[in-house]
N, C-alpha and C positions, 0 to 999 in steps of 0.2 A: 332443556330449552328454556332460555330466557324467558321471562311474562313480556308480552305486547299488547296488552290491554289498550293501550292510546297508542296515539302517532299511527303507525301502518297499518296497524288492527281496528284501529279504532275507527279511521276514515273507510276502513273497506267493509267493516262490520254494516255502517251507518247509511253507508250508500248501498248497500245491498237488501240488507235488509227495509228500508226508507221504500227499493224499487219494487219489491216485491210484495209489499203492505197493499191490498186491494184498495184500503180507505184510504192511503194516500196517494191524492190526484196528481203529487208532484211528478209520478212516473210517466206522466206522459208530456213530461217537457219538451220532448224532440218526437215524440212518435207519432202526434197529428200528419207534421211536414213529409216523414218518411212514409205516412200508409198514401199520403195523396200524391206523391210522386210517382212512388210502386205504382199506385190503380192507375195516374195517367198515362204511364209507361206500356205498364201490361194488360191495361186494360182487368186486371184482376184484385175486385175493392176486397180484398179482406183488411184487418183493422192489424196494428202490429200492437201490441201491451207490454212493452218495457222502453225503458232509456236502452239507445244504441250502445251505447259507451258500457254500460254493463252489463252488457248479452256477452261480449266475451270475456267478460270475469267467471262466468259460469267455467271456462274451459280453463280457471287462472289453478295455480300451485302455489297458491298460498294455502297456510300451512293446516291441515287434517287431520284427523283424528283418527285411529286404527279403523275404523269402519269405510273410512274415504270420504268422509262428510267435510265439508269447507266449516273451521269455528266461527262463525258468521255471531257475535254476541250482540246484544240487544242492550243500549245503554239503561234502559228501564227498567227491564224486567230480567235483563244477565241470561235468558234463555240459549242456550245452542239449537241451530237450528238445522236443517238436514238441507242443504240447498240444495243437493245434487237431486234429490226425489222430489223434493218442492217444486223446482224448475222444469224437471223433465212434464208433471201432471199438469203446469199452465200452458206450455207453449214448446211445437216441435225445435229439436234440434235444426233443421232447414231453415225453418223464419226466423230462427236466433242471427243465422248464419248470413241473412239475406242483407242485415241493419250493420255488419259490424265495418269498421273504418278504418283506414289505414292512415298511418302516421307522414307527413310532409317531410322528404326525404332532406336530408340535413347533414350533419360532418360527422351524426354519430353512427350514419348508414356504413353497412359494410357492404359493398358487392363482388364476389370472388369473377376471377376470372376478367378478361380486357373490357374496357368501358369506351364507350364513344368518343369520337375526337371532337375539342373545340374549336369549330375553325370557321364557323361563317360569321360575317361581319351583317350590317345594315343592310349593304347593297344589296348583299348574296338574300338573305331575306325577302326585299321589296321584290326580287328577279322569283323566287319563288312562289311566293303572292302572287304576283301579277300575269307570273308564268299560268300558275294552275285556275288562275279565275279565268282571264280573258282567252276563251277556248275557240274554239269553230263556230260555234252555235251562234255568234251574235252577227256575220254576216250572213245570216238565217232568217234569224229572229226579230232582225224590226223592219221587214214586209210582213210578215204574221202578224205583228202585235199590232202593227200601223192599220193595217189594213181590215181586223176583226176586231179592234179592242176601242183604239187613243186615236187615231187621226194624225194632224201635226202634235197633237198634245204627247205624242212620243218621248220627249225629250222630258217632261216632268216626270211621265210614270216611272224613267230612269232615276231621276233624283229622289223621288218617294220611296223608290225600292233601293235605293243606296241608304239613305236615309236610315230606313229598318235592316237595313245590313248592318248598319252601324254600331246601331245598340248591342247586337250581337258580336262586334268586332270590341269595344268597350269592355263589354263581362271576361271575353275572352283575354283581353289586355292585363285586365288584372289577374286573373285566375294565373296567367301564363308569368308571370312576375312571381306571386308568389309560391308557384309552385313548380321550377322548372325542372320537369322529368319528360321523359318522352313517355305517350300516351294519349296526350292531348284531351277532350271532353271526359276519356274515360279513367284517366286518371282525375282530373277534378271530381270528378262525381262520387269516385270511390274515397276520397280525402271526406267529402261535406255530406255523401246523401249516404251512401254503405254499397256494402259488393254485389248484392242482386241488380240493382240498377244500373251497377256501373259494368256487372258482364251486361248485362243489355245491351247499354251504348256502346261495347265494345263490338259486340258480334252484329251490332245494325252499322255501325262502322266498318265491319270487314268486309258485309255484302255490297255498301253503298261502291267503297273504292275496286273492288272487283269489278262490279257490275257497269261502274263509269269507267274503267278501264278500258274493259272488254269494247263496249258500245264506242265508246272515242277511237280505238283503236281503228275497228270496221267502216269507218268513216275515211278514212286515208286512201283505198282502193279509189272511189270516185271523185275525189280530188287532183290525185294522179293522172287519171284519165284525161282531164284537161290537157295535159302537157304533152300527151299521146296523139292527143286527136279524138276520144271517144274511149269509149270504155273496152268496144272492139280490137282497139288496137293495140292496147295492151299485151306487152309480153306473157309468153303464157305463164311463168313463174308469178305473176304479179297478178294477173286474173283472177276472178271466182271462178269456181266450178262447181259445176252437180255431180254428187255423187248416186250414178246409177241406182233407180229404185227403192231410194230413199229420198229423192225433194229433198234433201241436205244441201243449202250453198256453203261452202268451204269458202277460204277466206286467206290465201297462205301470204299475202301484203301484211293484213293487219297481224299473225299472228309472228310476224319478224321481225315486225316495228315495236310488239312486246318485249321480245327478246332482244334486242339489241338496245333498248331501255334499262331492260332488265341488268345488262352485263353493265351498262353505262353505271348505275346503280351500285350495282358491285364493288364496281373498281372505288368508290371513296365519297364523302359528301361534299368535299371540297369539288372534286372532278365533277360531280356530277352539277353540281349549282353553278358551276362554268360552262356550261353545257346547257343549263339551264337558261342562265343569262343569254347564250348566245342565240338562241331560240329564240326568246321572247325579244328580244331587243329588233330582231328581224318580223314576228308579231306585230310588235304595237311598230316598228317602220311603215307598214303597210295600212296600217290603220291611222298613222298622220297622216299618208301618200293621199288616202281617203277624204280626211278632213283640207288638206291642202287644196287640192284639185279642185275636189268638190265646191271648197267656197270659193274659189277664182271663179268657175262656171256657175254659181249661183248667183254672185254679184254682177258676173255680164251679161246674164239672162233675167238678172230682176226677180228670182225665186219665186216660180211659177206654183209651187207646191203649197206656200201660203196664200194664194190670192182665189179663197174658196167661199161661196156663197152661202153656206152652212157653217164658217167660222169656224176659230181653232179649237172648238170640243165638239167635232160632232156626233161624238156617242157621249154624251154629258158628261159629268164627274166618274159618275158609275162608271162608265168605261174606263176613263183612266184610273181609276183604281183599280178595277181588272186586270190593265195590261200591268198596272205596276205587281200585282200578284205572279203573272207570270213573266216579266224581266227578272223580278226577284233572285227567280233560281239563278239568273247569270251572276250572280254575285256570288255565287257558291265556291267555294276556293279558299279561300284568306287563314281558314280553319287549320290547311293542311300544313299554317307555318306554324303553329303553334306544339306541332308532333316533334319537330325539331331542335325543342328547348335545350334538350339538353348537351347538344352539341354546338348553340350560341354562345360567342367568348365571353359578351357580358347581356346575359338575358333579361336584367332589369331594365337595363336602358334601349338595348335594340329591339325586345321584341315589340313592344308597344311601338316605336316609332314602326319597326318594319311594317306593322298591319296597319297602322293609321295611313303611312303613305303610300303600301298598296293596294289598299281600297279608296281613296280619294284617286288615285292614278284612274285606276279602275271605272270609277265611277263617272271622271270631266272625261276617258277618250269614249263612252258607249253615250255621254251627251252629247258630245258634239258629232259623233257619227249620224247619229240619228237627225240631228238639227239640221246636218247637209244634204239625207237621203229624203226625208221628208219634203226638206225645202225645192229639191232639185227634181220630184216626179208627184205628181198630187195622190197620196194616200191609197186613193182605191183605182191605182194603175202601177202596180210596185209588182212586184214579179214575185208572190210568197216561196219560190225557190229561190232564187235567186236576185234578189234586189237590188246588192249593191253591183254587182257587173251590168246588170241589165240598165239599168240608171245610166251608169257611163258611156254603154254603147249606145243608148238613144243621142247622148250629145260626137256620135263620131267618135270616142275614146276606148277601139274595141281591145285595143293591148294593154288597158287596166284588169281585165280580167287575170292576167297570168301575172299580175301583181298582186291583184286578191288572190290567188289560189294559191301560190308564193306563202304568202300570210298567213292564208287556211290550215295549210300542210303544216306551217311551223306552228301555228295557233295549237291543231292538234295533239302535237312532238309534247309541246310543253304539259298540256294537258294531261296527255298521259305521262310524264315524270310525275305531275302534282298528282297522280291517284295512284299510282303504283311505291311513290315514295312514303306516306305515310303509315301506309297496311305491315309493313313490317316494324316497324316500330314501333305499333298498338300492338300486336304479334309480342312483341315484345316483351312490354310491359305486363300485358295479361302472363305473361311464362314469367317473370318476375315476379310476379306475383302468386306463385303456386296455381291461376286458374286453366293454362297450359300447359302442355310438356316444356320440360326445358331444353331442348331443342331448339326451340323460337329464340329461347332468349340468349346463344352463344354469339358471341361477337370476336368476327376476323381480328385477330391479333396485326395485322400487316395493313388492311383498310380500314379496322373499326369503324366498320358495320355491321349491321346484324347481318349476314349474309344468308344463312340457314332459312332468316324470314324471309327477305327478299327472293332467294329463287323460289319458295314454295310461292310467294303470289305471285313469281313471273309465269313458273309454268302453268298454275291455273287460269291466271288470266290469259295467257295467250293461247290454252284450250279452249277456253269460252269463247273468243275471238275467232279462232280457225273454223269452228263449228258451229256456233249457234247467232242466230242474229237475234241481239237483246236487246233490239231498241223496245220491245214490248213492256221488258222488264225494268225501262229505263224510270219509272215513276219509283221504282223501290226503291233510287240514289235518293230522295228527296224526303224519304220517311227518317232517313238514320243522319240526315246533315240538320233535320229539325228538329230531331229527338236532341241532338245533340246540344242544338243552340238553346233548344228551352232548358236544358238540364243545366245547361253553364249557367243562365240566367236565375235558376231555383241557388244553385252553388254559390251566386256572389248573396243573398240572400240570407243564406245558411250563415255564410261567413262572416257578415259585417253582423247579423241578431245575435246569433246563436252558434256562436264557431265551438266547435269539438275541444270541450275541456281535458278531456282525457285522451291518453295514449298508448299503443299496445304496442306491449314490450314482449318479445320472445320469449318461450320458455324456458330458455337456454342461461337467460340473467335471474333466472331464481334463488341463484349465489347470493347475486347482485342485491337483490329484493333483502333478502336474510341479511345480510350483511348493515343494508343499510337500516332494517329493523332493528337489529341487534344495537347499531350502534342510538339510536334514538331509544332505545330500553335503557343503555347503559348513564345517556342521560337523564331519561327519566327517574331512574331510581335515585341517582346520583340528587337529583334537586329534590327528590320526595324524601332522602332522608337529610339533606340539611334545609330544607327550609319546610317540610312541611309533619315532618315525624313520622315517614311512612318507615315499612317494615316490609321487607321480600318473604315471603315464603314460599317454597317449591314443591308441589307434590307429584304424585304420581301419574295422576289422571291431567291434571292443568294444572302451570304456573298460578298461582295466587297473589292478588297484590292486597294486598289491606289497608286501611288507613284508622286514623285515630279521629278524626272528622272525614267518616263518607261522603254524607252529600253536597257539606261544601265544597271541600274538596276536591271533589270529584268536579265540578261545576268547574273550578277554578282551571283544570289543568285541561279542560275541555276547551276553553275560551280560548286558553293557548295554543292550543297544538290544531284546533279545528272548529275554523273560523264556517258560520254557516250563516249565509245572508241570506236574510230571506225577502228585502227587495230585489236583488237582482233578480234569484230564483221567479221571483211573481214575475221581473220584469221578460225574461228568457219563455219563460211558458206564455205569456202574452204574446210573445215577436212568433212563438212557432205555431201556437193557433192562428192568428193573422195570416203566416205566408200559408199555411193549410186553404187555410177557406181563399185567401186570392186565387192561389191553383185552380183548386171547386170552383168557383165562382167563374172563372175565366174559361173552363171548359165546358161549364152549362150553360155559357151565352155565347161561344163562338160555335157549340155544335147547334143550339137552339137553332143561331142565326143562320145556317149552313144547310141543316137537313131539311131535305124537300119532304112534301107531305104535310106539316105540320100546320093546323089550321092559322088563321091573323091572332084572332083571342089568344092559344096556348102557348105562340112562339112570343107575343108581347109579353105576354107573362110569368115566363122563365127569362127571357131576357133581359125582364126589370126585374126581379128578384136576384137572379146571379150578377148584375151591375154592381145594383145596390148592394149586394155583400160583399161583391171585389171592392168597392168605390170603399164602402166603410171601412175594410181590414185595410186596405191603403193607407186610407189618416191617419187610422191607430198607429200602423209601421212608421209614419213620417212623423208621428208624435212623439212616439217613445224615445229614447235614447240608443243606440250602437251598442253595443257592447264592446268593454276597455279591452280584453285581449283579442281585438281585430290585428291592431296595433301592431300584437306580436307574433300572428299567424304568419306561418311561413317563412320565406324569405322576405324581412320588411325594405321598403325603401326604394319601392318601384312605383309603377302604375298604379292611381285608384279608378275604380268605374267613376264618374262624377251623378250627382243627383238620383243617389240611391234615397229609398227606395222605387221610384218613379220610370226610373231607365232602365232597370230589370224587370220590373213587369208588364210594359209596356213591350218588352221585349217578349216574354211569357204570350202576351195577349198576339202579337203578330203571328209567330208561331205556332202558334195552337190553331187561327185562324187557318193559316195554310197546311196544318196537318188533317184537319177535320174535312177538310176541299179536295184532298187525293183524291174519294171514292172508293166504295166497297173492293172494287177489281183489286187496286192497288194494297190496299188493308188485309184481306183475303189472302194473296204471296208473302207482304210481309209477314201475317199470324205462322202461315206455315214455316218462315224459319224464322222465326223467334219460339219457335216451340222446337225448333231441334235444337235451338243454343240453349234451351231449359234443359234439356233433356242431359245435353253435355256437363252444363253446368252439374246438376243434381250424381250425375255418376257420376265426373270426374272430378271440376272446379270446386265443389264444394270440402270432398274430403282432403283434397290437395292443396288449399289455401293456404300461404304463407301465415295466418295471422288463425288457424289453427291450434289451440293451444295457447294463445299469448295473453297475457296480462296486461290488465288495463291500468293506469295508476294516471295520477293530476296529473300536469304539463308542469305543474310546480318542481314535482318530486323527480321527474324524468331525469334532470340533468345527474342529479345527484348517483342515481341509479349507473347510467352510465359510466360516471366517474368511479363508481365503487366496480366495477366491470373494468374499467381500464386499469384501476390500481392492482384486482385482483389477478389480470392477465400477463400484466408485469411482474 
């Protein structure tokens, strides 16, 4: 074998050996961001001690020695050193495995087997947006909110919570740009944070869209009913039942309206976003019919709902910040268009407009709904079942009800396409990924869909649905759509400070790897013996390279082949202590601020210590500089978020806010399956991982590599 002392060896030597030196600090360049992640995620603080980027070189094939040892050389001291036993006595094989990252799928991916079809345009997008957000709940929801929270002040708590939807629709805009694969948050996360977090968000993802399924679905029975006469009247195919001796209501409406989703689903994405569109467009008709009506009968009655002695806040600001916490969740949806990257024709340009104009859609018809309902019945005389009908029949309009429920029915339909559509597709991704069976991730040849994923969440969601009433379990949808949003928000974070220098290469290009060593040996020598008088010798135990000036020398072709800066480096470890302590910071003043019990003195005092720490690592982050290879993350030429670092953690701060607000009840069901998806993980996901075995190398070198893989396969 060739001598590789520089160029491949040299770089891999340097970095390995550099991460695994105790004295030097530089190893925890990215490990701050990733241990405070993991802890806010899992709730479990241990410390991670190494560069992500080099936990899977640990599993790399580069080249050994007969004992199995990696020749990891030391430019100083020329030691070999044993990494395989060094490694395994710092830190388990599991935590290696929790930080390592996967590569932004690109034109050098291969994926065997049928791939998704491109076929949705803008529209199809917005109709799915707007489909999956604007669901049943909000002719619900603002006699609730109006009537316990905001007052008339209704109509801003929706702007506030659109608002902080937004920053979240933003991170997502770009993420979804630069990285369009299906998977949505949990492909991002696995790109920027590493695979333990991002099965997290996967599997709080699969419960969320199950369990909003399932509950949405159950909802269709007593909406029907209207149209009956009563829930009495109902055909008996269409009724609940009790099943004898067990207090079980069954539910055989909702669990058909699963299924024949489900099949809709099947048949194609194209079919099914026509399907979709035709849904919502019948939605949000009902919900102008709303705004129409209503404001004719407000302007000829003089909008009796403002002219209140108490004025338009009468539960002060606090209130309507309240209600704006809980409208929030109605914005929940936008996310699930982001699952569908990679079946948009051009997902630089539409995906960002689809979510900007179906959350702005989103956002002006639940304004001005509220503007009419409010205005047209005073606050604390609104029906909290029923508001918007009840409103209408007070002015004589009792046949707008079967226009709302019209609405309701279709509001729902949509709803569950937007939660049953995504789950196979993160289904997906995770089987792509090695942390599934691959199963999930087969794809009909005839509808390119994942079909395999799809019926397995049709049939379970329309078991949950037949059986079990989840509206209990409905606070666990709101753990895994916030996990999610904060995690995108750490990701654009990750990506503009400190984006992943390196990339893992399969172990199957270790050709590739050799190949392309070999050939940067044959130049090196080549230049070391006409310009510098080296001399090859080969022995038995290791290539030898000699020179006639060592240490200049040596210095010299070092500068060449391996540039090492060490502003950047200070500047890179600066940006990933900063987003570290904002995280900390942010979740020791939004739980301070949250948890009951805690006296005036201790909750001021953690609230202004973890300010003041977010508030500072903030300026630092908006000090410092970007780092240059943002630029060339991903797919470039799309979306940016605008006023980073500000807009992502302000985003961070929202979220955390409303995850800490759930409540023990809700925390309590989510830890219990988030410890069964550990559990999966740890058996299965872990040794099953695509990026098992793979090799880490620059972004620099990557191309090249490929191309020595393409030549060789030719």
């Amino acid at each position: 074998m060739s001598c590789s002392l520089y160029s491949w060896e040299c770089w891999f030597n340097n970095r390995v050996i550099s991460a695994f030196n105790p004295c030097d600090f530089s190893l925890f360049s990215l490990s701050p961001t990733i241990s405070s992640v993991l802890s806010y995620i899992t709730l479990l603080p241990f410390p991670l001690f190494s560069h992500p980027s080099t936990r899977g070189s640990f599993q790399s094939d580069f080249p050994t020695d007969r004992d199995g040892r990696f020749r990891a050389r030391d430019r100083n001291s020329h030691c070999v050193v044993d990494m395989r036993s060094f490694c395994g006595g710092k830190c388990s094989r599991t935590l290696r495995s929790l930080v390592r990252r996967k590569q932004v799928d690109s034109v050098h991916a291969r994926r065997e087997g049928y791939q998704l079809a491109r076929r949705l345009s803008v529209l199809d997008i917005i109709a799915i947006g707007v489909g999956a957000t604007v669901g049943a709940g909000v002719y619900i929801l603002v006699g609730t909110v109006a009537r316990e929270y905001t007052g008339p002040a209704l109509t801003i708590s929706f702007l506030i919570a659109g608002i902080a939807a937004a920053l979240s629709a933003f991170c997502y805009a770009e993420l979804a740009c630069r990285c369009p694969s299906a998977g949505s948050a949990y492909h991002y996360t696995y790109i920027c944070i590493g695979e333990g977090v991002a099965w997290l968000i996967g599997w709080s993802l699969i419960l969320e869209y199950t369990i909003g399924g399932s509950a949405v679905a159950r909802g269709i029975s007593p909406n029907l009913a209207v149209f009956f006469g009563g829930e009495n009247e109902l055909p008996s195919f269409l009724a609940r039942h009790t099943i004898p001796g067990t207090g079980i209501i069954v539910d055989p409406c909702a669990a058909a309206l699963v299924i024949v989703v489900t099949g809709l689903l099947c048949m194609g994405i194209k079919e099914s976003s026509m399907a979709q569109t035709v849904v919502t467009t019948i939605n949000v008709s009902a919900m102008i019919f709303i705004i129409a009506a209503g404001g004719y009968i407000g302007f000829k009655t003089g909008w009796v709902g403002y002219e209140l002695p108490n004025g338009y806040f009468p539960y002060g600001v606090t209130g309507m910040l309240g209600g704006s916490a809980v409208v929030f969740f109605s914005y929940i949806g936008f996310d699930s268009v982001t699952s569908t990257a990679e079946e948009v024709k051009n997902p630089q340009r539409d995906l960002p407009m689809g979510i900007g104009i179906a959350l702005s859609i989103c956002c002006i018809l639940y304004m001005l709904v509220s503007v009419v309902i409010v205005g047209l019945v005073p606050y604390y005389a609104l029906d909290p079942d029923t508001p918007i009908s009840s409103a209408f029949s007070n002015y004589g309009m009792r046949y707008a009800v079967y226009i709302l429920t019209t609405g309701a029915v279709m509001a729902l339909c949509s709803s569950l396409m937007g939660s049953i559509l995504p789950q196979p597709r993160i289904l997906m991704a995770m089987a792509r990924d090695g942390l599934l069976p691959s199963f999930f991730a087969d794809i009909n040849r005839h509808t390119q869909v994942p079909v395999n994923s799809t019926v397995m969440t049709g049939v379970l969601a329309a078991a949950l649905a037949f059986f079990m009433d989840v509206s209990q379990l409905a606070g666990m949808v709101s753990v895994g759509t916030l996990l999610a949003f904060t995690t995108v928000a750490v990701s654009v974070l990750i990506l503009r400070y400190v984006p992943p220098d390196e990339v893992p290469l399969a172990s199957g290009l270790q050709e590739s790897i050799g190949s392309v060593t070999s050939q940067y040996n044959n130049d090196l020598k080549g230049t070391a013996s006409m310009d510098f008088g080296y001399s090859v010798v080969s022995s038995k135990e290791d290539d030898q390279l000699f020179e006639t000036s060592e240490s200049s020398t040596e210095d010299d072709i070092m500068q060449k082949h391996v540039i090492i800066d060490d502003n950047e480096e200070r500047r890179r470890k600066i940006a990933a202590w900063s987003i570290a302590f904002v995280c900390i910071g942010i979740l020791i003043l939004a739980s301070a601020a949250s948890v009951e019990g805690l006296s005036s003195v201790v909750r001021l005092l953690l609230c202004g210590l973890a300010g003041v720490a977010a508030l500072g690592c903030l300026v630092v982050l908006a000090y410092i500089e970007q780092d240059d290879a943002r630029h060339d993350f991903g797919h470039a030429g799309g979306f940016q978020c605008p006023f980073v670092p500000f807009l992502p953690v302000a985003c961070i701060l929202v979220n955390t806010y409303l995850l800490v607000s759930l409540g023990l009840g809700t925390w309590f069901r989510v830890s219990i399956w988030m410890l069964i998806g550990a559990l999966v993980y740890i058996f299965y996901g872990r040794s099953h991982s695509s990026l098992k075995g793979a090799v880490y190398v620059p972004v620099a070198s990557a191309h090249e590599i490929y191309q020595a893989s393409s030549n060789h396969q030719a």
